[in-house]
PAZAPA-4460 file (N, C-alpha, C; in steps of 0.05 Angstrom, whole numbers, plus 32768, in hexadecimal, padded with zeros to 4 digits):
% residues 274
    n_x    n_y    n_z   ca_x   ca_y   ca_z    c_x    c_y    c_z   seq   type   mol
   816D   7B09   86DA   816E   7B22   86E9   818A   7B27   86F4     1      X     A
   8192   7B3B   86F6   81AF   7B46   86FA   81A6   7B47   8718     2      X     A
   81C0   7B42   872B   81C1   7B31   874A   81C0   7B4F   8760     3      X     A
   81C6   7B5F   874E   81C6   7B78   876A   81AA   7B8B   8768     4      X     A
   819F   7B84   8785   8181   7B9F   877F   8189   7BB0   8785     5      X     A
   817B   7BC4   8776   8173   7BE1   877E   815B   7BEE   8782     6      X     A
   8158   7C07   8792   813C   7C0C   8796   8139   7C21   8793     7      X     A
   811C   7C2F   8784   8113   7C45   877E   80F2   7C4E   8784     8      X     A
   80F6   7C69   8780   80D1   7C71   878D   80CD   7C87   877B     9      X     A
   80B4   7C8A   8787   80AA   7CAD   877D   8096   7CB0   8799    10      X     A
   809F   7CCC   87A4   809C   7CD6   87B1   8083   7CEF   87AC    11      X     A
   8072   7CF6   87C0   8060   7D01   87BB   8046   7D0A   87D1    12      X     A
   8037   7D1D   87C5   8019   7D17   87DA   8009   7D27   87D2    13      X     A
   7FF3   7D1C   87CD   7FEF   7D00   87D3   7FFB   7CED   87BF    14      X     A
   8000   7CD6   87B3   8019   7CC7   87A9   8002   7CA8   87A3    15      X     A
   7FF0   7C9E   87A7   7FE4   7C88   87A5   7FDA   7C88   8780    16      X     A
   7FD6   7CA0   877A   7FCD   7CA3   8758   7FE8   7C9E   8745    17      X     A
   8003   7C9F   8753   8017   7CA6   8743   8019   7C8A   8730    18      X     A
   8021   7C8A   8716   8026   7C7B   8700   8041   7C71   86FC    19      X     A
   8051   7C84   8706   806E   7C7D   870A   8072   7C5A   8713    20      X     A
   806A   7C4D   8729   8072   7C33   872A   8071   7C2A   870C    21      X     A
   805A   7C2D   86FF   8054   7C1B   86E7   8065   7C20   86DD    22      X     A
   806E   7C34   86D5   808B   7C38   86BE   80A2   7C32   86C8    23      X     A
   80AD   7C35   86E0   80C5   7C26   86E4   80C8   7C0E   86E6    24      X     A
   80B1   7C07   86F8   80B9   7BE8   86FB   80B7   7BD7   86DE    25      X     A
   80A8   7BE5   86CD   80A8   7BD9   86AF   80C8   7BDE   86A8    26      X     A
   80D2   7BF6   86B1   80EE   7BFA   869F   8102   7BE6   86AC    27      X     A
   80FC   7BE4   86C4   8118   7BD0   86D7   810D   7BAE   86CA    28      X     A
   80F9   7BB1   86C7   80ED   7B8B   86BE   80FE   7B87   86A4    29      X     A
   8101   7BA4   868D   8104   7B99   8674   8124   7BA0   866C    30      X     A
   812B   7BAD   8685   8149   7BAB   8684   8157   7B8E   8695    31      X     A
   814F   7B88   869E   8153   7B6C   86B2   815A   7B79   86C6    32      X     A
   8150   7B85   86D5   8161   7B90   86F4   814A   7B8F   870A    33      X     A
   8149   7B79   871A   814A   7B73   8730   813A   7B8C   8743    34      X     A
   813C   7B9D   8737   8130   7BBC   874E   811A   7BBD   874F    35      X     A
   8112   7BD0   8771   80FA   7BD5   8771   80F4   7BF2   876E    36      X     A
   80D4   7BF6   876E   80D1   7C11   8771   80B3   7C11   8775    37      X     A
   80B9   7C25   878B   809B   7C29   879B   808F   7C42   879B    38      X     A
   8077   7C4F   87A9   806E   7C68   87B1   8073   7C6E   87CD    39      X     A
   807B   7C88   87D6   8079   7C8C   87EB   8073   7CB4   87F6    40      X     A
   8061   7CB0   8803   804D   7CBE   8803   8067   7CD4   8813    41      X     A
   806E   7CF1   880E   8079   7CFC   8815   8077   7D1F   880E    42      X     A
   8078   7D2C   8823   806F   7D43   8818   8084   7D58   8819    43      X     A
   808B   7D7C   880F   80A6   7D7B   8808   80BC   7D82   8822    44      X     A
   80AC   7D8A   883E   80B4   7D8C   8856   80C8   7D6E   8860    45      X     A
   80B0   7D58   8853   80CB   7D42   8865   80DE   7D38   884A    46      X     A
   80DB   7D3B   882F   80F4   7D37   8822   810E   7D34   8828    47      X     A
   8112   7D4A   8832   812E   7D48   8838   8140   7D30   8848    48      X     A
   8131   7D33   8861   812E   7D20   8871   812E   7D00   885C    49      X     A
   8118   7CF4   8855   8116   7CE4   8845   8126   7CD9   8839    50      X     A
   8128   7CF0   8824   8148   7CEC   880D   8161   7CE8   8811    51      X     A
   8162   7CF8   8827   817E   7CF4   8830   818B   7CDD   884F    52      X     A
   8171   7CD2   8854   816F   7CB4   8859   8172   7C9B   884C    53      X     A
   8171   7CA3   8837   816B   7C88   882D   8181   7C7B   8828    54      X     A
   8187   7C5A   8829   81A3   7C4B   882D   81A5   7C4D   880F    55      X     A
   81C4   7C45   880A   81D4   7C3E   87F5   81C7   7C3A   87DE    56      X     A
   81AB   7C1E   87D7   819F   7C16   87CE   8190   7C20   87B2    57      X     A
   8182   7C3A   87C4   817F   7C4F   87B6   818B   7C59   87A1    58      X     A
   8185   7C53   8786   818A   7C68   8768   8182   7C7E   876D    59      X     A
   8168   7C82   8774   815C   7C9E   876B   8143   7C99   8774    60      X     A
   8130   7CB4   8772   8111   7CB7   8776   810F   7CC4   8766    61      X     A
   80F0   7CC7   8758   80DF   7CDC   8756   80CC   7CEB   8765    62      X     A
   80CB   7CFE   875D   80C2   7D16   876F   80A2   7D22   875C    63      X     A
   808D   7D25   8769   807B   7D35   875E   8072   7D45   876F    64      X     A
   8060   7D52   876D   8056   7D64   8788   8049   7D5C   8799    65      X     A
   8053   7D65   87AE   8061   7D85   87B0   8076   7D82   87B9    66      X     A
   808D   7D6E   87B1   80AF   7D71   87B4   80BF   7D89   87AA    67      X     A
   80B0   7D83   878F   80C6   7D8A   8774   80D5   7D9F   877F    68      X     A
   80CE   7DB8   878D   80DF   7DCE   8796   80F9   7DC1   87AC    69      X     A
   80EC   7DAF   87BE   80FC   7DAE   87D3   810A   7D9B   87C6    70      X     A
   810D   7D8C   87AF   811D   7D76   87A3   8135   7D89   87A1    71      X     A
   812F   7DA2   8791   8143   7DAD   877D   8151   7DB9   8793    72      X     A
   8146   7DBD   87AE   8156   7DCE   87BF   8171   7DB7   87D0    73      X     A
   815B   7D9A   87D0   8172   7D8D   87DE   8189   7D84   87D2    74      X     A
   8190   7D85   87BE   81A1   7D6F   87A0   81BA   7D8B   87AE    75      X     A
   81C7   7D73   87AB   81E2   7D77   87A6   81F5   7D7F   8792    76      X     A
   81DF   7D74   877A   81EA   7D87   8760   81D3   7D7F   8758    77      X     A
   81D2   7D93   873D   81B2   7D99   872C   81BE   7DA0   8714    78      X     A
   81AC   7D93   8703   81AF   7D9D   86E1   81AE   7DBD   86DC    79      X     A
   81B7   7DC9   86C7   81B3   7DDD   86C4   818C   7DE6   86BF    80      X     A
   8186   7DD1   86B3   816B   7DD4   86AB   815B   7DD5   86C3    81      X     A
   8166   7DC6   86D5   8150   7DBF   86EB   8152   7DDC   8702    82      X     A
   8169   7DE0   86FF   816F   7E07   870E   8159   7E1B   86FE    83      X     A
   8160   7E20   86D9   814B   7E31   86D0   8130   7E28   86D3    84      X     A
   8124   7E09   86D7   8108   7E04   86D9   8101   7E17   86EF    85      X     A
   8112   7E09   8708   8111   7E15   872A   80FD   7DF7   873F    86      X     A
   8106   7DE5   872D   80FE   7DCB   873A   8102   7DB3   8727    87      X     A
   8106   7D9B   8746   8110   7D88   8738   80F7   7D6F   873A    88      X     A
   80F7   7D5D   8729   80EE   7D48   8729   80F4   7D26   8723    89      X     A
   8111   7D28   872A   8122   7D0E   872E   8140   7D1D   873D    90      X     A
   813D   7D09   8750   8153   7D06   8760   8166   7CED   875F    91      X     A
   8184   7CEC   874D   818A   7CDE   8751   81A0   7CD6   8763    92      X     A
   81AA   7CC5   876F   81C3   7CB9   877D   81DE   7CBF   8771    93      X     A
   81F4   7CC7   8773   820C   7CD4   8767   821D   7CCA   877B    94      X     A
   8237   7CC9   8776   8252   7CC8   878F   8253   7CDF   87A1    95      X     A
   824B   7CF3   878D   8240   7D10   879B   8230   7D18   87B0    96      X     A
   8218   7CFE   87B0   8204   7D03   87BB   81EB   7D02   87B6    97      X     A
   81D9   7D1C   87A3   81C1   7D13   8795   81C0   7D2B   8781    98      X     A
   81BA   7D1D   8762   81BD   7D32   874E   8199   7D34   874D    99      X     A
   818F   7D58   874F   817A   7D55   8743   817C   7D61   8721   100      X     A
   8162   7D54   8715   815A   7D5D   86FD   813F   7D5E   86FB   101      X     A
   8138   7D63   86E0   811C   7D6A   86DE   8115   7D61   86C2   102      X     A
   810C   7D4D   86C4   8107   7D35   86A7   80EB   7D41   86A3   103      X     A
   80E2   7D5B   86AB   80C6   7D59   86A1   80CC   7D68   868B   104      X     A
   80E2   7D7A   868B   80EA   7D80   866A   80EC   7D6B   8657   105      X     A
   80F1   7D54   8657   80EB   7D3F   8652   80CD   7D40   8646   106      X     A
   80C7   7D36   8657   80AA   7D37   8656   809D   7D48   8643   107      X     A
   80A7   7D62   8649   8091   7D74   8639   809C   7D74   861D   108      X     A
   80B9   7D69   8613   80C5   7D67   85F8   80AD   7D56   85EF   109      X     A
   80B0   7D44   8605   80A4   7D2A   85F1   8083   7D3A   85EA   110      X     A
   8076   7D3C   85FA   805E   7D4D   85F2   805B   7D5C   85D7   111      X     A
   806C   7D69   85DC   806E   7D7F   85CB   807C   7D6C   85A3   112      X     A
   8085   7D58   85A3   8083   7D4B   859B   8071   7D38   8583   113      X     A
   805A   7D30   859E   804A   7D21   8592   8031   7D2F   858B   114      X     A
   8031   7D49   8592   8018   7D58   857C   8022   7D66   856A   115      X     A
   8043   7D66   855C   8052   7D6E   8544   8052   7D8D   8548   116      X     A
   8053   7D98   8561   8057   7DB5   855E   8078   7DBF   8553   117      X     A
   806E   7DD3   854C   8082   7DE3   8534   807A   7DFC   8530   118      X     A
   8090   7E13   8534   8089   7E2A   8531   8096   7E3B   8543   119      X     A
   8090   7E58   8545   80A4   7E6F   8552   809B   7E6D   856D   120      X     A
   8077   7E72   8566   806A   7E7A   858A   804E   7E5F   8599   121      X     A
   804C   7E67   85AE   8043   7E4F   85B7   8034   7E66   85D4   122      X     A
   801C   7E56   85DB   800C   7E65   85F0   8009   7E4D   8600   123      X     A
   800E   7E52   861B   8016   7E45   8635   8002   7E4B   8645   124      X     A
   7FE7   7E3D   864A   7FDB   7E44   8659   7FE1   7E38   8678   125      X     A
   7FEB   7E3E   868D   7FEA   7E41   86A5   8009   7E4C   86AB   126      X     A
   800D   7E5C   86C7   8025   7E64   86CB   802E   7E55   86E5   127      X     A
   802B   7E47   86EC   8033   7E31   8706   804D   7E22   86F4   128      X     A
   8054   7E0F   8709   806A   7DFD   870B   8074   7DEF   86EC   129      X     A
   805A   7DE9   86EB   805F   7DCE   86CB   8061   7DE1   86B5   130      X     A
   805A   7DF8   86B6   805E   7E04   869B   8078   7E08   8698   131      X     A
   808F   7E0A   86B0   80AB   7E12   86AF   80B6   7DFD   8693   132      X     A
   80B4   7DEC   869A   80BF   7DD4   868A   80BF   7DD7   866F   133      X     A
   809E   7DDF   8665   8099   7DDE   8655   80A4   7DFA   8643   134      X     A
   80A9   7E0F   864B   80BB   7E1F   8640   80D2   7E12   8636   135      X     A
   80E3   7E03   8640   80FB   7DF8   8642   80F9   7DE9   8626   136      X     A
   80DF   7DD8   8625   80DF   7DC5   8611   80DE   7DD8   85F5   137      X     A
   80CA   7DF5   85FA   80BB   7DFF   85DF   80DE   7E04   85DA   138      X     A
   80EE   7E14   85E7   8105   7E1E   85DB   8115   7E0E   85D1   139      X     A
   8114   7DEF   85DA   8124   7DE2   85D1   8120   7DDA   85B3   140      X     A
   80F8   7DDF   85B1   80F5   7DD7   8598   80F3   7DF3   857D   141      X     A
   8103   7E06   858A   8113   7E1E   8579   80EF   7E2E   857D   142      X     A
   80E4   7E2F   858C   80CB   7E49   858D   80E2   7E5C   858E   143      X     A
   80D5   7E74   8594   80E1   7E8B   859E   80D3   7E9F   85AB   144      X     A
   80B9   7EA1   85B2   80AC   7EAF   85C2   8090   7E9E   85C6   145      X     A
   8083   7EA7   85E5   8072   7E9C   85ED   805B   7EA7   85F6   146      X     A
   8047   7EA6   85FC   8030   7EAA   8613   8021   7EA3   861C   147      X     A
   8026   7EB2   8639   8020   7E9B   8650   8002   7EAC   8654   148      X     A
   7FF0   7E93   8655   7FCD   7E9F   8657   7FCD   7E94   8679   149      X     A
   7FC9   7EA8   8687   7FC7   7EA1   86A8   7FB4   7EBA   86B9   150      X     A
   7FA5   7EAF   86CB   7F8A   7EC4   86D9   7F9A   7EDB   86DF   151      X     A
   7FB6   7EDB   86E2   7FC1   7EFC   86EC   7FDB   7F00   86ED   152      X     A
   7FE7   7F1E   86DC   8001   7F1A   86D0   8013   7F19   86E6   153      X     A
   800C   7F1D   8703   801D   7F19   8716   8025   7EFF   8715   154      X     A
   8011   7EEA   8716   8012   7ED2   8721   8022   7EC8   870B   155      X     A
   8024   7EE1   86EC   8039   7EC2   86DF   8056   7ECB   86DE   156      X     A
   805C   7EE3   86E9   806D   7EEE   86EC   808F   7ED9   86EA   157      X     A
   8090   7ECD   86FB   80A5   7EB2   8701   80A5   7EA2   86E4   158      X     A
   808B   7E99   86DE   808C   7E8E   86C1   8094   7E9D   86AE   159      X     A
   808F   7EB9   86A4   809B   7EC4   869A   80B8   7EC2   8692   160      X     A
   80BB   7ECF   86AC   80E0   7EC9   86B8   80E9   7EB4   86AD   161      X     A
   80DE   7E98   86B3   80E4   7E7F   86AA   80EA   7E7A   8693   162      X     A
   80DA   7E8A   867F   80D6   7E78   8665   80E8   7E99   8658   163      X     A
   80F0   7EAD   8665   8104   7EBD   8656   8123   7EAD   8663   164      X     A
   811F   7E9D   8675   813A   7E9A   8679   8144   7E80   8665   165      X     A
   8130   7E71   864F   8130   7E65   8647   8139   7E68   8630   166      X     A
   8136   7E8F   8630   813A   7E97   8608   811F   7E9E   85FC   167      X     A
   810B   7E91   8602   80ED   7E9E   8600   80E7   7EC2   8603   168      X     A
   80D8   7EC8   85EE   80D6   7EDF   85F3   80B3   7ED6   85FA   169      X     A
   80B0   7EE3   8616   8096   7EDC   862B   8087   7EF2   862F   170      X     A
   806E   7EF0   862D   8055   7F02   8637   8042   7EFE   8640   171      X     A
   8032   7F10   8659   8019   7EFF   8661   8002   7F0D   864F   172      X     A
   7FED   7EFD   8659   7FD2   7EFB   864E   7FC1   7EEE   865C   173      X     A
   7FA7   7EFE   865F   7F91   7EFA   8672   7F86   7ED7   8669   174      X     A
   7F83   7EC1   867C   7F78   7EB4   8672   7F53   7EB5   8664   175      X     A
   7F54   7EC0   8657   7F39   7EC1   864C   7F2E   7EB5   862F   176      X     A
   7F1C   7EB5   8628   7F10   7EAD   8608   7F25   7EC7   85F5   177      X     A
   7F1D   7EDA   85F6   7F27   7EED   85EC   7F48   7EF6   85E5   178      X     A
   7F51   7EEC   85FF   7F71   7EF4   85FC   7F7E   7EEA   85F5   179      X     A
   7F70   7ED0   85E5   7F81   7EB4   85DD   7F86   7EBD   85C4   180      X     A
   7FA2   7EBA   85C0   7FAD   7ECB   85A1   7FB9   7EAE   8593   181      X     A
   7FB0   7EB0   8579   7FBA   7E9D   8568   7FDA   7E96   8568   182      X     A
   7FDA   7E82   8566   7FFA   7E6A   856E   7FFD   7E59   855F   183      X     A
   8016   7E55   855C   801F   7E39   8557   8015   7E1C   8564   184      X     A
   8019   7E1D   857C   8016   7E02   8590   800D   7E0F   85AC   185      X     A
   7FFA   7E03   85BD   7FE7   7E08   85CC   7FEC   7DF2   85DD   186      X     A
   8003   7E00   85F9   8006   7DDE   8608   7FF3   7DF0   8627   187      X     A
   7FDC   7DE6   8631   7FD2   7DE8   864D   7FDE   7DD5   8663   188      X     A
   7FEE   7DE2   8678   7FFA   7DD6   868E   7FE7   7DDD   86A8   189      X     A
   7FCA   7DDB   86A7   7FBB   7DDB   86BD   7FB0   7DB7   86C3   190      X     A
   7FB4   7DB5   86DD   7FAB   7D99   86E8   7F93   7D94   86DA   191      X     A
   7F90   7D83   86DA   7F6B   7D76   86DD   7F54   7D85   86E6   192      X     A
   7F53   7D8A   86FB   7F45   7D93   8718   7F46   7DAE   870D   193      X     A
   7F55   7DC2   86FC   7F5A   7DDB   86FA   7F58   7DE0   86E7   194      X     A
   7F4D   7DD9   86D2   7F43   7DD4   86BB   7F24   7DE3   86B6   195      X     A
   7F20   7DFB   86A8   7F0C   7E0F   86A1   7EF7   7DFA   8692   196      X     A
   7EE5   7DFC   8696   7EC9   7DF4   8682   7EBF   7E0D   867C   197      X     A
   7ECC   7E20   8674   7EBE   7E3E   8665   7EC5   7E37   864F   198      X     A
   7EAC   7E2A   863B   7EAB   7E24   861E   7EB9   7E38   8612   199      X     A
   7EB9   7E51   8616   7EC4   7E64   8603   7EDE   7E66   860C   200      X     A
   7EE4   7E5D   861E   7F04   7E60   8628   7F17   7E47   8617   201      X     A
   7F01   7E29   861B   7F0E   7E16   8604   7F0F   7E1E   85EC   202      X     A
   7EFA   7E21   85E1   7EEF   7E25   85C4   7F11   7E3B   85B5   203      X     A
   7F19   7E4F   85C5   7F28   7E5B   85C8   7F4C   7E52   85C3   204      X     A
   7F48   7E47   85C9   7F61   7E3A   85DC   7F68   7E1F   85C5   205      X     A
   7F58   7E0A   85C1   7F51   7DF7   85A8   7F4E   7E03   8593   206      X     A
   7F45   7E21   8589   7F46   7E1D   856E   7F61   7E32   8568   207      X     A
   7F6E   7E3E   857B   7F8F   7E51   8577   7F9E   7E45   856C   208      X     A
   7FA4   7E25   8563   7FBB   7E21   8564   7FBB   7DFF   854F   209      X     A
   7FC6   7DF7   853C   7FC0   7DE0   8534   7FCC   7DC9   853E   210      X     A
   7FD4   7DCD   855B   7FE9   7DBF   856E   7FDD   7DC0   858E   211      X     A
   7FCF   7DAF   8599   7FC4   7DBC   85AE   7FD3   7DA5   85C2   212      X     A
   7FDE   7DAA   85DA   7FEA   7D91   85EF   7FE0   7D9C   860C   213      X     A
   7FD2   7D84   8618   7FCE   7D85   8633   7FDB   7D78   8640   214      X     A
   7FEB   7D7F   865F   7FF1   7D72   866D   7FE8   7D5E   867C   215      X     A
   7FC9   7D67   8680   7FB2   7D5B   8690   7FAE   7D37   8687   216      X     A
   7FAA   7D29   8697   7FA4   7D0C   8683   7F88   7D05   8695   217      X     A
   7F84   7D0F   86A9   7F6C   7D03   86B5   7F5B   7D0C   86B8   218      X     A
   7F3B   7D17   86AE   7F33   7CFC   869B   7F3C   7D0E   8683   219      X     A
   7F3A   7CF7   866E   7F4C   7CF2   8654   7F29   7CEC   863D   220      X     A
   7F34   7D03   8628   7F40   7D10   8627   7F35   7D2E   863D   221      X     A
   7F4D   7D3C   863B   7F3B   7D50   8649   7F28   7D65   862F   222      X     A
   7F1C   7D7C   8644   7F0E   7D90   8632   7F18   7D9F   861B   223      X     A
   7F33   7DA3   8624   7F3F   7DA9   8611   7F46   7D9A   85F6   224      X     A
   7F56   7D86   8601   7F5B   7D78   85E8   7F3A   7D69   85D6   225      X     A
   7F2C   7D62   85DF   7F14   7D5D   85D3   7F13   7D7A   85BC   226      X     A
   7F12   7D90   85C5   7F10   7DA4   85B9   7F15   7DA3   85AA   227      X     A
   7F36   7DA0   85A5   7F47   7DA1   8591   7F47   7D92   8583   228      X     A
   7F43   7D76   8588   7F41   7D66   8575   7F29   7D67   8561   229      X     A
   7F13   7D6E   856B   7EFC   7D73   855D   7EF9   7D8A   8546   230      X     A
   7F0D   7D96   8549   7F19   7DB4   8539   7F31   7DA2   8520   231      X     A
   7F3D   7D8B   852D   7F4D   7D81   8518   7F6D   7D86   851F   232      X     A
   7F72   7D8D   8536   7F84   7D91   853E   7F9E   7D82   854A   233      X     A
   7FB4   7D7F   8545   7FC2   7D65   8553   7FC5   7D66   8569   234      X     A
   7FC5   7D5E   857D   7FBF   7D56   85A1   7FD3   7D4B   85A8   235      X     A
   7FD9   7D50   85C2   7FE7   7D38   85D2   7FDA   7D3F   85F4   236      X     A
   7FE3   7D2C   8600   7FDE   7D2B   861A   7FED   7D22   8631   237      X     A
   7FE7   7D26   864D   7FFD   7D23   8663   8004   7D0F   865D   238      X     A
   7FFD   7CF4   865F   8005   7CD4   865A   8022   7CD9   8651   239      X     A
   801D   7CDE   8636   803B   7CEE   8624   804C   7CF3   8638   240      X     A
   804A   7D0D   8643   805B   7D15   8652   8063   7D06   8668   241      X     A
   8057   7CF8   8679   805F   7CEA   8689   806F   7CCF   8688   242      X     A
   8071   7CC0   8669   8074   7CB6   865C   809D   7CBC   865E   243      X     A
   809D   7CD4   864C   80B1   7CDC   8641   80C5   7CEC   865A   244      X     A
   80B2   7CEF   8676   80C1   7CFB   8686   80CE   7CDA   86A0   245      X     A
   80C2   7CC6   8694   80C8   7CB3   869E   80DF   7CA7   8690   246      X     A
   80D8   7CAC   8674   80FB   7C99   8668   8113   7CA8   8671   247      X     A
   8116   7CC7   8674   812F   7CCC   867A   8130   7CC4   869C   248      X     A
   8120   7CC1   86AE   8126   7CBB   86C2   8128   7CA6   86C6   249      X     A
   8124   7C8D   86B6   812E   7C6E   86B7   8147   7C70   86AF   250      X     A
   8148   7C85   869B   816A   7C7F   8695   8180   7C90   86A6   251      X     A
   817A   7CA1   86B9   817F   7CA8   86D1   8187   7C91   86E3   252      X     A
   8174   7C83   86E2   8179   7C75   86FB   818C   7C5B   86F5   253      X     A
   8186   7C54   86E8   8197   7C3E   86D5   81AF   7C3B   86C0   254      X     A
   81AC   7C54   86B9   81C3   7C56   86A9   81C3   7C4C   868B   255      X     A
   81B8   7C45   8688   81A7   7C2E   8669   8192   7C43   865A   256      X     A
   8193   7C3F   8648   8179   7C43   8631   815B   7C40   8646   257      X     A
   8152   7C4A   863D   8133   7C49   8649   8126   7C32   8630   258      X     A
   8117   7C1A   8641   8109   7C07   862F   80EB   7C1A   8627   259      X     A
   80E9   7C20   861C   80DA   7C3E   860F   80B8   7C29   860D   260      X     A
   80C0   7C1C   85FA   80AB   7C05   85EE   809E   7BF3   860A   261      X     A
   80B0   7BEC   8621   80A4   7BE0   862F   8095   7BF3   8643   262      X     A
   809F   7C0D   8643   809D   7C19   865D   807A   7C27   864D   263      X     A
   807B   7C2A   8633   8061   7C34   8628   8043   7C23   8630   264      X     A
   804D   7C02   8625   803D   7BF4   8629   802C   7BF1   8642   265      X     A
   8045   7BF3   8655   8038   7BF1   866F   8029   7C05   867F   266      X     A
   802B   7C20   8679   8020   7C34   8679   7FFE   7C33   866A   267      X     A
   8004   7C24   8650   7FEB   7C23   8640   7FD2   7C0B   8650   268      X     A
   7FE1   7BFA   8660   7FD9   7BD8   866B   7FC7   7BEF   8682   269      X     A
   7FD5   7BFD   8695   7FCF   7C05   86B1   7FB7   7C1E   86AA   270      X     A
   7FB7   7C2D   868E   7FA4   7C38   868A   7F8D   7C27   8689   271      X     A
   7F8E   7C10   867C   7F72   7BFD   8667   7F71   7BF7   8682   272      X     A
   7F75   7BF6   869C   7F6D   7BDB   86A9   7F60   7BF6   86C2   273      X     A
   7F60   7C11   86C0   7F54   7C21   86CD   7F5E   7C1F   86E2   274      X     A
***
């Protein structure tokens, strides 16, 4: 083990479900470094405070909600990506001070990824926070227009915005059975808990697209992806993303390659063991 510690967290609330220890502390074990990293239950009012406490020691945190806004407001400097998302989800340590970014573009690459999507357009069902990202990723993977399926075109208004500031050409659409228009790739960015059981709204949604990705991982699979898969469709799921939004933030914090293979395993160990 290399002689100097360092210490890291993820920040959050509630913060006791987060998966994050498992993947870093797998990535600091298989790099040889001495560091720790913990949870600490934080919500986005005392952040600041927090973050900008913390001694020397400190690489970096992660941030999930409900930081992510007040992350991106406190950083001292921010990726370009993490300005067009409009939140951050890693804070790291700089001479500067604290750089934020937003590795859940990360994340949603990797997603987007592992169910082999390909193609111009892509339907985005939810208009909240996580779908920002995921604009970011479709453009990166050369889409060029989108739509966003959300209960009301006000509410997706910002997403919109988002995913044209991305190069996306964006439109809304009623979340319904009906308004689900045939696609390329079919990524849903609604939580768990927020997740429709209107058969005709899945049935919908799973058979648009031969590419279907949920963010959701708990419980697994969700309604959706069952759907899809039962239609024949290639899938992926949050795990993925959380996965892939963790290697760029080990290599954030460290400076090194992300041990990709170890940081999977351990992820895969902490699932089997419930």
């Amino acid at each position: 083990m290399r002689a100097v510690t360092r210490r890291a967290a993820v920040l959050g609330k509630p913060i006791a479900h987060s998966l994050s220890p498992v993947l870093h502390s797998a990535a600091f074990a298989a790099l040889g470094l001495d560091w720790t990293y913990e949870r600490i239950e934080c919500d986005a009012a005392e952040l600041p405070g927090l973050v900008g406490g913390l001694d020397p020691e400190w690489v970096g945190v992660s941030v999930t909600m409900p930081g992510k806004f007040a992350a991106l407001r406190f950083a001292d400097e921010r990726t370009e990506r993490a300005v067009t998302v409009g939140s951050a989800n890693t804070l790291v340590r700089t001479e500067a001070g604290w750089l934020a970014d937003c590795t859940d573009v990360d994340g949603a690459e990797g997603l987007l990824e592992e169910c082999g999507a390909t193609g111009e357009s892509a339907a985005v069902v939810g208009a909240g926070g996580t779908a920002r990202p995921v604009f970011a990723a479709l453009a990166g993977r050369g889409f060029i227009r989108t739509t966003v399926l959300a209960r009301s075109e006000e509410r997706a208004q910002d997403a919109l915005a988002c995913a044209e500031a991305f190069g996306l050409a964006a439109s809304w659409a009623p979340l319904t059975a009906a308004a689900v228009p045939p696609t390329d790739v079919v990524v849903s960015t609604l939580p768990g808990p927020a997740q429709s059981d209107d058969f005709a709204l899945m049935d919908a949604l799973s058979s648009a697209a031969p590419a279907v990705a949920d963010v959701a991982y708990d419980p697994w699979p969700t309604l959706l992806v069952a759907a899809a898969e039962s239609k024949g469709a290639r899938t992926a799921g949050g795990l993925t993303m959380l996965l892939h939004q963790a290697f760029r933030q080990a290599e954030w914090f460290t400076g090194e390659p992300a041990p990709r293979a170890a940081m999977t395993a351990a992820l895969a160990a902490a699932r089997a063991a419930g």
